[in-house]
C-alpha distance (Angstrom), angle and dihedral (degrees) to the residues before:
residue distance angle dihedral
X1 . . .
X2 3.78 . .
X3 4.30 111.9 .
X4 4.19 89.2 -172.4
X5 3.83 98.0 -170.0
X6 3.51 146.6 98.9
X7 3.96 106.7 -102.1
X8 4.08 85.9 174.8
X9 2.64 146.2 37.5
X10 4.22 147.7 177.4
X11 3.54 147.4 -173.7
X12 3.84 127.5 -135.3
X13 3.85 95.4 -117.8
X14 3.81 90.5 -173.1
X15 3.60 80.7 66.2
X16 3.26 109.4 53.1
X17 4.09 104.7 69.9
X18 3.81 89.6 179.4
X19 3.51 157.6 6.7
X20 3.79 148.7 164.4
X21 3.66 138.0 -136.4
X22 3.49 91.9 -93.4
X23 4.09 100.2 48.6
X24 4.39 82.5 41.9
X25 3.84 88.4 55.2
X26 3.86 90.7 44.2
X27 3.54 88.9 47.7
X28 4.01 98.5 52.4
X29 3.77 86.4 44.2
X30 3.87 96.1 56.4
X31 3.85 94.2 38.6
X32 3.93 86.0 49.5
X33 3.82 95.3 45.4
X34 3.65 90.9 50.3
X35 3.55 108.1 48.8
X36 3.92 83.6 47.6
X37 3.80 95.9 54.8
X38 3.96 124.7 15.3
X39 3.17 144.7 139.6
X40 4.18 114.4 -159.3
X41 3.73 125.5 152.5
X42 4.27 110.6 172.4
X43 3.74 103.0 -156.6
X44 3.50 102.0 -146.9
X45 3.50 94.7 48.1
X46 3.80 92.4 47.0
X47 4.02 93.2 50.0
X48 3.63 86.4 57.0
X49 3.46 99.4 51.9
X50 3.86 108.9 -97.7
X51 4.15 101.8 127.0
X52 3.76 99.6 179.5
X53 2.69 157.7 -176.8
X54 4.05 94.4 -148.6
X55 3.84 150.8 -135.1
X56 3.85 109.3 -146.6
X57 3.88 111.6 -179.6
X58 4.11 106.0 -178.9
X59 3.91 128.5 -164.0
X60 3.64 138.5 154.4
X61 3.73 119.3 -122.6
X62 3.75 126.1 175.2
X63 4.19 94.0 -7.2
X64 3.83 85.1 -48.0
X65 4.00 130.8 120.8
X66 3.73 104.5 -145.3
X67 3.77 118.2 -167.4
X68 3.64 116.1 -163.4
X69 3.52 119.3 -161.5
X70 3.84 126.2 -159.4
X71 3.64 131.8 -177.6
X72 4.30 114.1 -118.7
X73 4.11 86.9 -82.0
X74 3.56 95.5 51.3
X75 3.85 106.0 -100.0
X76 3.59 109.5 152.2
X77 3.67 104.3 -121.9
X78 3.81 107.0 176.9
X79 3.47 135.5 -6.2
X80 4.24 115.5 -154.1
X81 3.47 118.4 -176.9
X82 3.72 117.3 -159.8
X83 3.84 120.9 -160.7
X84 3.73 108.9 -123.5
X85 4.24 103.9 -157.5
X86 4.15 88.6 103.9
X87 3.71 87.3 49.8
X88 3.82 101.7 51.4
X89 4.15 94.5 82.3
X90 3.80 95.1 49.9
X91 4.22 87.2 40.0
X92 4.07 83.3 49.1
X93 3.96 96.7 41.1
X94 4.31 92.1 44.3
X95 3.71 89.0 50.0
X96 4.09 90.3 48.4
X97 3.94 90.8 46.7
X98 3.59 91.2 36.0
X99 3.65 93.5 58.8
X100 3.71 91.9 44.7
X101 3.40 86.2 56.8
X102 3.48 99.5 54.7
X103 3.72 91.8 53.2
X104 3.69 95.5 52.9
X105 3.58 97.6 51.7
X106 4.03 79.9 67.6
X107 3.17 102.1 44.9
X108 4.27 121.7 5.7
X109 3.61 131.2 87.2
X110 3.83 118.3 -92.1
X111 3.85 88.3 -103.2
X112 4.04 93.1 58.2
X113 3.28 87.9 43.6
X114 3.84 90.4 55.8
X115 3.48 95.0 49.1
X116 3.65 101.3 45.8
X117 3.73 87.4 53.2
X118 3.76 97.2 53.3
X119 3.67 83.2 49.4
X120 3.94 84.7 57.9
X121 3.85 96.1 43.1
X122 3.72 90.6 52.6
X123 3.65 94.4 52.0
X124 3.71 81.7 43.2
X125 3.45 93.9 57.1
X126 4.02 100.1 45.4
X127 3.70 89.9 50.8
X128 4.11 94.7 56.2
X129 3.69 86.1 48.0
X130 3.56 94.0 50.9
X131 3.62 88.4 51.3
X132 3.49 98.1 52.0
X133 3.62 88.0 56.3
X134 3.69 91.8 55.4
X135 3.88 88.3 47.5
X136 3.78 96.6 54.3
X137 3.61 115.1 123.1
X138 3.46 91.3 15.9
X139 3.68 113.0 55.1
X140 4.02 125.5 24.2
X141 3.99 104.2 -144.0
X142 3.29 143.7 154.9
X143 3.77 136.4 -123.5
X144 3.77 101.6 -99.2
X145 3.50 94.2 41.8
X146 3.62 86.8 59.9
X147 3.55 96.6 49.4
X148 3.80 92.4 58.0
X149 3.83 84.7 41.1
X150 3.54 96.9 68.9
X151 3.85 99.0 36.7
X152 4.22 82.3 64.1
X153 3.84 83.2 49.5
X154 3.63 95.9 51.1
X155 3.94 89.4 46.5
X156 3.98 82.5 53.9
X157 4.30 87.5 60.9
X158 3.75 100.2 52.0
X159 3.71 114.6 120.9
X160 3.77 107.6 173.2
């Protein structure tokens, strides 16, 4: 019986050159969230018989998000690389809104707060849909999944 979701999953730490408390605890949060509810199906890896549940270890190399997919032993089964150049404004404008954000929770009323955070869910939201787009054909997902997806992404991009 298929089990199509990630049941692991890592970050390139030779990527990431830096990262504060805040980005960390975004970063356990979306790694928790998604290994406790996900949906992931890699097509290629599914055609030839491998029905989950999966590793995913993501990275960027050379201005590329690569997405490595390995079976529940280990055994890479795919690698997709995803270029990254229409993800650099919503990357730019989530780190911007996200920083806002962080500031305000010390220091803003409840209703800026509110605000700022729609402003960071919307962003949010545009980005996961973007990246389903660039998974199509490639990677059935869902929309959560997605959402969590690119917060790891965006923890990928920080450079202090």
């Amino acid at each position: 019986m298929a089990d199509l979701r990630i049941s692991h999953i890592e970050l390139d730490d030779a990527t990431i050159l830096w990262r504060n408390a805040d980005i960390e605890q975004e970063r356990r949060i979306a790694i928790f969230d998604l290994i406790e509810d996900n949906t992931f199906k890699p097509l290629r890896a599914f055609e030839a018989g491998h029905h989950g549940p999966y590793r995913l270890r993501l990275s960027v190399r050379d201005g590329r998000l690569s997405l490595e997919v390995s079976g529940g032993e280990g055994e890479l089964l795919e690698s997709l690389i995803l270029g990254l150049a229409r993800f650099r404004r919503p990357i730019r404008e989530y780190f911007a809104i996200c920083e806002s954000y962080y500031q305000a929770i010390r220091k803003a009323t409840p209703l800026e707060i509110e605000t700022i955070d729609m402003a960071r869910r919307g962003v949010h939201n545009e980005a996961a849909e973007m990246l389903l787009e660039r998974l199509e054909g490639k990677v059935e997902t869902d929309f959560a999944t997605a959402r969590r997806l690119f917060t790891l992404i965006c923890v990928l991009h920080i450079r202090g």
